[in-house]
C-alpha positions in Angstrom: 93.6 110.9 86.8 89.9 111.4 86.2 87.7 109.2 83.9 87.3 111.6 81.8 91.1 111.6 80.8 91.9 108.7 81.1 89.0 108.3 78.0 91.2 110.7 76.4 93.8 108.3 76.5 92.3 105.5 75.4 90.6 107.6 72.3 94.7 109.4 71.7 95.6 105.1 72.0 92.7 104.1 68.8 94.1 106.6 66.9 97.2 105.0 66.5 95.5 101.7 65.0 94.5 101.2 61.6 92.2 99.4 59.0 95.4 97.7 57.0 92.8 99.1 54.0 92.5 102.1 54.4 95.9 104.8 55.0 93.2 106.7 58.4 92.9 105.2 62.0 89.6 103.1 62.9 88.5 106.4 65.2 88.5 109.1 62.4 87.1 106.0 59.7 84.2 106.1 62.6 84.4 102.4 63.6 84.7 103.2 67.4 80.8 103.8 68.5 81.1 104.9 71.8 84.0 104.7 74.7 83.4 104.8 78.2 85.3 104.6 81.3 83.6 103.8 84.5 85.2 104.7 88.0 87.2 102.0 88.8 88.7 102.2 84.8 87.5 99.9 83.3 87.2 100.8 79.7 84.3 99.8 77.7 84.1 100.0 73.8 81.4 99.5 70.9 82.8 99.3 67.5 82.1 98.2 64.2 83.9 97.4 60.9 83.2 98.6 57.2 81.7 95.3 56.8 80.6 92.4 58.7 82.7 90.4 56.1 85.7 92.2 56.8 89.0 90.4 56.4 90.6 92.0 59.3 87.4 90.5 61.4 89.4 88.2 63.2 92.3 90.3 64.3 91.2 94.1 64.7 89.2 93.9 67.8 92.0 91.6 69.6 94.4 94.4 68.1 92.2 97.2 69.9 91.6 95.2 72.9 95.0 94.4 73.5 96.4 98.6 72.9 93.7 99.8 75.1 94.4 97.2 77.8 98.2 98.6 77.5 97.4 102.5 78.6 98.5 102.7 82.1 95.6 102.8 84.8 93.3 101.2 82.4 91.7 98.1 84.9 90.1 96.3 82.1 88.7 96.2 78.7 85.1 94.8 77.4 84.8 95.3 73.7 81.6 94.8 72.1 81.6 94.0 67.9 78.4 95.5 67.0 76.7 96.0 63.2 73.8 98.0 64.1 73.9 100.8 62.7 75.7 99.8 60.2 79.1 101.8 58.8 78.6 103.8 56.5 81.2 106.6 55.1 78.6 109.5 56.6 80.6 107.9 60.1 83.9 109.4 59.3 85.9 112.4 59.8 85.7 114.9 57.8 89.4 114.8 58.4 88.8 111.3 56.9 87.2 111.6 54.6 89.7 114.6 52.8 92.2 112.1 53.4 90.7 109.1 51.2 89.0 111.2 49.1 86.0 109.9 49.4 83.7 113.3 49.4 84.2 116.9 48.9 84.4 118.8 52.1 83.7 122.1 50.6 80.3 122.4 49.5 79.6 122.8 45.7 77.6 125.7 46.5 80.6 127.5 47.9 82.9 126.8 44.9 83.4 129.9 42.8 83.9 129.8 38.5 85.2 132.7 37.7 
């Protein structure tokens, strides 16, 4: 398995966890920065939270830690807790975003009175 899949893996394995706040995982919500997997698979991950105040602070990154160390193949896991940038709703899906409401998707200028 190449890095590059395996990063597939790992991203398919974030999906499946979620802010307890929100009903859309923490990779569409845009909390996952950047994943990377170097050649001896060793995953690497910079995330963030909706707030640094967060009440799910304290457990969310041991919860991502912990599913990402599960994937088979994966050697280890570093995850970094970063707040620069900060989150903003911009970071999400659009996907995401249809799915809390949070923003139109289609354009005002594309919606048609007649």
């Amino acid at each position: 398995m190449t890095s590059s899949e395996l990063r597939q893996q790992v991203i398919q394995v974030l999906r499946t966890i979620y802010d307890p706040e929100m009903p859309v995982n923490i990779y569409e919500l845009g909390l996952i920065y950047e994943v990377n997997v170097d050649e001896t698979r060793f995953v690497s991950i910079r995330m963030t939270l909706t707030a640094p105040n967060c009440p799910v602070a304290g457990t969310l990154p041991p919860e991502v830690e912990s599913k990402v160390k599960g994937v088979p193949s994966v050697s280890g896991v570093k995850l970094d807790l970063v707040f620069d940038p900060p989150w903003t709703k911009n970071m999400m899906s659009e996907a995401a975003k249809l799915e809390l409401g949070i923003e139109d998707v289609i354009p005002v200028a594309r919606i048609s009175y007649r």
